[in-house]
The first five atom37 places (N, CA, C, CB, O) and aatype in JSON, in Angstrom:
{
  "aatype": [20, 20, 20, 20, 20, 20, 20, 20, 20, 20, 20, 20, 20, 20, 20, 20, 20, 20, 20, 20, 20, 20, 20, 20, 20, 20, 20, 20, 20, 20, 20, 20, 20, 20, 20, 20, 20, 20, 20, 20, 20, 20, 20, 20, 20, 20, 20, 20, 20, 20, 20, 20, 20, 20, 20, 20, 20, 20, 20, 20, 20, 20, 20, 20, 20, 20, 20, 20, 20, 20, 20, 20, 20],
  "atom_mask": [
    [1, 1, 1, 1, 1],
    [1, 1, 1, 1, 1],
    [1, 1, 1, 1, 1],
    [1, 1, 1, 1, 1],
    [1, 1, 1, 1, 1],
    [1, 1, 1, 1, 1],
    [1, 1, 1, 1, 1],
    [1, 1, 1, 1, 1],
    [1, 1, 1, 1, 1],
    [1, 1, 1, 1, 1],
    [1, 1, 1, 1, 1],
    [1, 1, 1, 1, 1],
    [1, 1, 1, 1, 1],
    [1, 1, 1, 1, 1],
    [1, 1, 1, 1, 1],
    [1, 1, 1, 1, 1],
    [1, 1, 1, 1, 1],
    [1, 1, 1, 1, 1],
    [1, 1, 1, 1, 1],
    [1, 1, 1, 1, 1],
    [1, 1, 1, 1, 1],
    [1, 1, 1, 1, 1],
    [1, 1, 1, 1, 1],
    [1, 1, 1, 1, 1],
    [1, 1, 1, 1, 1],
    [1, 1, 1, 1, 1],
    [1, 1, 1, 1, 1],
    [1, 1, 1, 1, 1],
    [1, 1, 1, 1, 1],
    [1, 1, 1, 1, 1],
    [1, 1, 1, 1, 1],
    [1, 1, 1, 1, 1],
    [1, 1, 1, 1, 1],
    [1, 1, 1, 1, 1],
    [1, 1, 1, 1, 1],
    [1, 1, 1, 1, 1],
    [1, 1, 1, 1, 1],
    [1, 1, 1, 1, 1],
    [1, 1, 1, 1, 1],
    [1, 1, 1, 1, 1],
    [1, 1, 1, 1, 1],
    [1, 1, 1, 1, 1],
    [1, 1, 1, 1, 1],
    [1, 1, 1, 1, 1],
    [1, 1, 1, 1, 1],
    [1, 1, 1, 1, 1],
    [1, 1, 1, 1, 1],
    [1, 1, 1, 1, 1],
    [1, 1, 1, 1, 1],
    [1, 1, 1, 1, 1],
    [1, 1, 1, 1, 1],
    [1, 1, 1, 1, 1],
    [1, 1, 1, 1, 1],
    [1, 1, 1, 1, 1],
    [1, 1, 1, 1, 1],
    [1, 1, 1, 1, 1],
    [1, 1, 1, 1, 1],
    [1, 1, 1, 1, 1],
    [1, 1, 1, 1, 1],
    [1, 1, 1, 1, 1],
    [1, 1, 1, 1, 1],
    [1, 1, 1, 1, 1],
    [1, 1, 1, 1, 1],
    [1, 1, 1, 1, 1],
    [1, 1, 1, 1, 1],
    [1, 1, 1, 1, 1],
    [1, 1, 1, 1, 1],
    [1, 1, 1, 1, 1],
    [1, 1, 1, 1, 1],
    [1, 1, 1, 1, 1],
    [1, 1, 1, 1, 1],
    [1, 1, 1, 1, 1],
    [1, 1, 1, 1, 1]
  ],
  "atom_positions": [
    [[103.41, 55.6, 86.75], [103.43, 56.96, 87.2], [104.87, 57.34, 87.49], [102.53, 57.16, 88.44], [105.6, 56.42, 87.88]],
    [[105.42, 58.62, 87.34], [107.1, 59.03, 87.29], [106.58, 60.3, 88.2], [108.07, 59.45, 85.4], [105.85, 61.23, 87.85]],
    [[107.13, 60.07, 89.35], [107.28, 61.5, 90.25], [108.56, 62.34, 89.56], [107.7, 61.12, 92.14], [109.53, 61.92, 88.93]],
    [[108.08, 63.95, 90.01], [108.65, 64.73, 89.45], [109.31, 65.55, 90.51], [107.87, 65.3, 88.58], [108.52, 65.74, 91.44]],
    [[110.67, 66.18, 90.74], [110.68, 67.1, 91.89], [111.49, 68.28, 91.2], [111.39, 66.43, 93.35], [112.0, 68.32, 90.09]],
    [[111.44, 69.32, 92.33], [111.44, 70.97, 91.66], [112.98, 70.69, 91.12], [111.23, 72.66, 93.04], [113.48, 71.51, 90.35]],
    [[113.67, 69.57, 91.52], [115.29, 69.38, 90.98], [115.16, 69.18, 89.62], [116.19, 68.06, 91.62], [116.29, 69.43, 89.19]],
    [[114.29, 68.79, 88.45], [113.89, 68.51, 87.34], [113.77, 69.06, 86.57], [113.26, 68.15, 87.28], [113.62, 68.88, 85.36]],
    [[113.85, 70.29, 87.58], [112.9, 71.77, 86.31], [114.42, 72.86, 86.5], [110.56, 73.04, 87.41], [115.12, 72.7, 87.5]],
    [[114.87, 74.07, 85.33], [115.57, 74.93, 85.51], [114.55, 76.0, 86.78], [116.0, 75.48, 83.98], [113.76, 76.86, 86.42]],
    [[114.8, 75.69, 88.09], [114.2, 77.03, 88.78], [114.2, 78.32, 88.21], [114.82, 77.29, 89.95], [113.19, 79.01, 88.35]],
    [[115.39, 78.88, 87.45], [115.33, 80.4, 86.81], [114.02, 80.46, 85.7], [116.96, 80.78, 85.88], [113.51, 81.52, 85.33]],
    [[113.5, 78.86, 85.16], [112.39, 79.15, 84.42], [110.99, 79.61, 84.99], [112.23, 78.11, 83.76], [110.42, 80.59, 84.51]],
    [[110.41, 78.82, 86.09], [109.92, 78.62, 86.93], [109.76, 80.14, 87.33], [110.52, 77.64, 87.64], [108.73, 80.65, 86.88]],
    [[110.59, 81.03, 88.14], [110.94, 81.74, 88.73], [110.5, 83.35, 87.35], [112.5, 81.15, 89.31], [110.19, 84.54, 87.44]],
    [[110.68, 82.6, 86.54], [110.4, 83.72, 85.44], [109.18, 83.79, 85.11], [111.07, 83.58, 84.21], [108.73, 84.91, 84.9]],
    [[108.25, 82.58, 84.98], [107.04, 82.48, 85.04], [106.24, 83.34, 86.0], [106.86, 81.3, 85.22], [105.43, 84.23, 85.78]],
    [[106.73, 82.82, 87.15], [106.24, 83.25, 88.38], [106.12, 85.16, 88.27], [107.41, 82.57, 89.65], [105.05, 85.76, 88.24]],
    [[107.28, 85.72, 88.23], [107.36, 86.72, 88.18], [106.85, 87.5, 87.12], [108.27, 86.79, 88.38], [106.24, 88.52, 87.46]],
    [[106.95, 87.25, 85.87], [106.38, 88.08, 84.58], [104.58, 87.84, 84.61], [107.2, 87.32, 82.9], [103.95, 88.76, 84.09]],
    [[103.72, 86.61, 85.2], [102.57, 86.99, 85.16], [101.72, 86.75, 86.88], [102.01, 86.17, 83.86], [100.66, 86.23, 87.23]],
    [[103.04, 87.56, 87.73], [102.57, 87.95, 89.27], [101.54, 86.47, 89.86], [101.39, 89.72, 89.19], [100.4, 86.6, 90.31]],
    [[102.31, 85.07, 89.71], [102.01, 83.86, 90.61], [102.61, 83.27, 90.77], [101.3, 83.15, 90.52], [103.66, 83.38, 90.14]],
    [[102.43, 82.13, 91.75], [102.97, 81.78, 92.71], [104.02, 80.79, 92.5], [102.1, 81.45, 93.47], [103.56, 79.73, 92.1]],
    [[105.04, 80.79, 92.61], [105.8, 79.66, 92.43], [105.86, 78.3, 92.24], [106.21, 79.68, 92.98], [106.52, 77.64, 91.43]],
    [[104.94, 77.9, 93.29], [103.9, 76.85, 92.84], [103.51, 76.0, 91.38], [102.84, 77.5, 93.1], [103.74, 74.99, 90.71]],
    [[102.52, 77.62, 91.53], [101.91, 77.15, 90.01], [102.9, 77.71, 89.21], [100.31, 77.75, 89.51], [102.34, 77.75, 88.11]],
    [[103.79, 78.08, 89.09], [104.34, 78.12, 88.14], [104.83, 77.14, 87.67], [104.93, 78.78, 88.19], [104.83, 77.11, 86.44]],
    [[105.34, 76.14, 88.3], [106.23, 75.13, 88.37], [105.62, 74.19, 87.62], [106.59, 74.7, 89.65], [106.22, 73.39, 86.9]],
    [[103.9, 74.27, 87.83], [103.28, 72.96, 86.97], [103.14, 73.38, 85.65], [101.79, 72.41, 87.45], [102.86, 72.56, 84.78]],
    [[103.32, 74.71, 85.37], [103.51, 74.96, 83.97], [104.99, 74.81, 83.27], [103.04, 76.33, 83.78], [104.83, 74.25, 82.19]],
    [[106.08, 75.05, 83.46], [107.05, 74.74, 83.54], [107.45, 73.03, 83.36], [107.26, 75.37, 84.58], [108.44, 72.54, 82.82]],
    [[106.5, 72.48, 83.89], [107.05, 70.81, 84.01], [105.86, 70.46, 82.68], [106.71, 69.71, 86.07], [105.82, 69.39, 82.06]],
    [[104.98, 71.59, 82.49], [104.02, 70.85, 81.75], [104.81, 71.02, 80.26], [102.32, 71.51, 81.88], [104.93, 70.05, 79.51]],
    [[105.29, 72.29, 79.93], [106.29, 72.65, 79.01], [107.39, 71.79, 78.83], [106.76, 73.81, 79.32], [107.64, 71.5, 77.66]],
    [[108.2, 71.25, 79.85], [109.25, 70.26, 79.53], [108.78, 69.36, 79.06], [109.99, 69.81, 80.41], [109.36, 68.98, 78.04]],
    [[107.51, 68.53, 79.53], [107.12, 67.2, 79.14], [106.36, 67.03, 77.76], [106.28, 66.67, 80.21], [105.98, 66.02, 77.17]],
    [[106.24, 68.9, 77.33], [104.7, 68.59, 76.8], [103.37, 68.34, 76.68], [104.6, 68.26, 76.58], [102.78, 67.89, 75.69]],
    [[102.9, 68.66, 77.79], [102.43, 67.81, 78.32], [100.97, 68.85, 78.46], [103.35, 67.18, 79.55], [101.28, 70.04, 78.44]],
    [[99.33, 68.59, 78.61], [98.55, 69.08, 79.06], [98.4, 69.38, 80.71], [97.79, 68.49, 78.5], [99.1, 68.72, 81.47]],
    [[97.65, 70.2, 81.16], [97.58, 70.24, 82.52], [95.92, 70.46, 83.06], [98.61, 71.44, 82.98], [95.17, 71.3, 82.57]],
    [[95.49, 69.34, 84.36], [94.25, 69.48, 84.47], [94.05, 70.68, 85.75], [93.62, 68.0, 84.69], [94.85, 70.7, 86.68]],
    [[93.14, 71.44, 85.68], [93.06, 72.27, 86.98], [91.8, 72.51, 86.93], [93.9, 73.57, 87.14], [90.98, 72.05, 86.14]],
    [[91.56, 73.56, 88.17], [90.88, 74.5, 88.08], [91.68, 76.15, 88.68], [89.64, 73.95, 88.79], [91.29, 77.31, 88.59]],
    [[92.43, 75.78, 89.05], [92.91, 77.02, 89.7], [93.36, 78.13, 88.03], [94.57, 76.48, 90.97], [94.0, 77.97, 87.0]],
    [[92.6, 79.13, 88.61], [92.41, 79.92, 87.95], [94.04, 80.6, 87.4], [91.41, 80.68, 88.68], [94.4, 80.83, 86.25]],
    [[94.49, 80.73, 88.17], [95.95, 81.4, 87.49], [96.7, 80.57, 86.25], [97.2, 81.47, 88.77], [97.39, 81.16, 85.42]],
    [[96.47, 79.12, 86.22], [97.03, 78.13, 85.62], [96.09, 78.14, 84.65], [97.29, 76.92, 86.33], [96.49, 77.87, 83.52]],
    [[94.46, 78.5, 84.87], [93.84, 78.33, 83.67], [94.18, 79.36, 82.66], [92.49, 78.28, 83.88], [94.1, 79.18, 81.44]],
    [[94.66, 80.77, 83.39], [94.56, 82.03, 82.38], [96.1, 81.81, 82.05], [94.03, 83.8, 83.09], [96.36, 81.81, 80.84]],
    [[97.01, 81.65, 82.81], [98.51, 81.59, 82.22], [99.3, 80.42, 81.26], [99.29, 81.62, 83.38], [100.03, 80.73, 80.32]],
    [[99.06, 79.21, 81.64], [99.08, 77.99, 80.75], [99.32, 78.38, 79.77], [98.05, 77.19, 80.61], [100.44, 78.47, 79.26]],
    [[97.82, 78.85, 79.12], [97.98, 78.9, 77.4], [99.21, 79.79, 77.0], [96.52, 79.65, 76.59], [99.95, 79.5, 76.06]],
    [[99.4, 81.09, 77.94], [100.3, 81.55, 77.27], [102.0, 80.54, 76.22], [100.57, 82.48, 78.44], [102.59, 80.3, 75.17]],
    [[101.92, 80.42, 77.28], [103.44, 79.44, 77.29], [102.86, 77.9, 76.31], [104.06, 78.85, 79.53], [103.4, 76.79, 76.38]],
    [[102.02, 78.13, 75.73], [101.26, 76.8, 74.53], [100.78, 75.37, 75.69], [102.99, 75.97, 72.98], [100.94, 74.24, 75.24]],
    [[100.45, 75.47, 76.53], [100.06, 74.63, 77.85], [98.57, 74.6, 77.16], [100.29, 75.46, 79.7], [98.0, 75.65, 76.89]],
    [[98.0, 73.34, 76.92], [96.25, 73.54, 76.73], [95.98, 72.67, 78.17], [95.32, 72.61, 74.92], [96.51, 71.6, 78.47]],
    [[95.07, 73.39, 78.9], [94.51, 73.51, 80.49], [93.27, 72.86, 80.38], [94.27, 75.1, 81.15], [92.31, 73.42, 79.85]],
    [[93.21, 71.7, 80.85], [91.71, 71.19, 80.42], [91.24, 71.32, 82.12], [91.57, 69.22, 79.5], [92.04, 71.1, 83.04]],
    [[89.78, 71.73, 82.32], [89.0, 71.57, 83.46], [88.95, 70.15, 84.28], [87.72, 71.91, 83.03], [88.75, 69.17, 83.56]],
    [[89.04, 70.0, 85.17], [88.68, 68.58, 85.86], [87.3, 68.02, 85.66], [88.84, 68.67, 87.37], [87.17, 66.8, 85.74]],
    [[86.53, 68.58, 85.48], [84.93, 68.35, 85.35], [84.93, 67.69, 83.48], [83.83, 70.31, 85.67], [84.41, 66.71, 82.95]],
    [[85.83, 68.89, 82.91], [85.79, 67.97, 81.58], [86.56, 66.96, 81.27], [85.96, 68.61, 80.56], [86.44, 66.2, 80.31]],
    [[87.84, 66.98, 82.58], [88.66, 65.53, 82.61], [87.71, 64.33, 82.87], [89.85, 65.5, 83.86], [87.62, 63.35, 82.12]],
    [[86.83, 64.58, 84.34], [85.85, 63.69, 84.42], [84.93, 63.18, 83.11], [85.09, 64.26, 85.35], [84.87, 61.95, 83.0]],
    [[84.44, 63.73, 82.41], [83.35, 63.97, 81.62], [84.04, 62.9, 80.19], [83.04, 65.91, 81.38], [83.23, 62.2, 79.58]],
    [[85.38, 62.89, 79.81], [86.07, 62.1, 78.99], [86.25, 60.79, 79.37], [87.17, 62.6, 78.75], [86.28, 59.82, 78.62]],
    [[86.43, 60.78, 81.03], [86.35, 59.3, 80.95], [84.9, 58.42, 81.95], [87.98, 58.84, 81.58], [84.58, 57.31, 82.39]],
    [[84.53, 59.51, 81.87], [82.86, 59.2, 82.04], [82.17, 58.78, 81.35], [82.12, 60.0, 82.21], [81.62, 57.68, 81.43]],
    [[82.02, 59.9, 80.2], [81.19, 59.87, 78.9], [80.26, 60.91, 79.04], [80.44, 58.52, 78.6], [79.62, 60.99, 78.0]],
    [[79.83, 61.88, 80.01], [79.06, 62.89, 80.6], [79.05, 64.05, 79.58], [79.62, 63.29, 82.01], [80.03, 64.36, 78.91]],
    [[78.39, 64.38, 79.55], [78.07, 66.03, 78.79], [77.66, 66.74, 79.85], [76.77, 66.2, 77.52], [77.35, 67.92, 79.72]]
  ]
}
């Protein structure tokens, strides 16, 4: 596991996120780090589910994260 901190990310990206689709800095940030890495992102929080994709982020549900390494339908 590699911890990540907000020193990692350009804040002006972050900050642009945040502002062009009105959330929270926060979440912006996990889109932003998900974009640097490439990376998918699991949630449910709704702002991350509808904004993600914009920026090419595919947002998978936690229930269907569960469900992959479950085997659950």
């Amino acid at each position: 596991m590699r911890v990540y901190s907000i020193g990692d990310l350009c804040v002006g990206d972050v900050m642009k996120i945040a502002i062009e689709n009105n959330i929270t800095f926060y979440d912006a940030s996990y889109i932003a780090l998900a974009r640097v890495l490439q990376a998918r992102l699991a949630s449910e929080d709704e702002d991350i589910l509808n904004v993600a994709p914009r920026y090419g982020i595919e947002v998978v549900r936690l229930r269907e994260l569960l469900n992959r390494f479950t085997g659950s339908r």
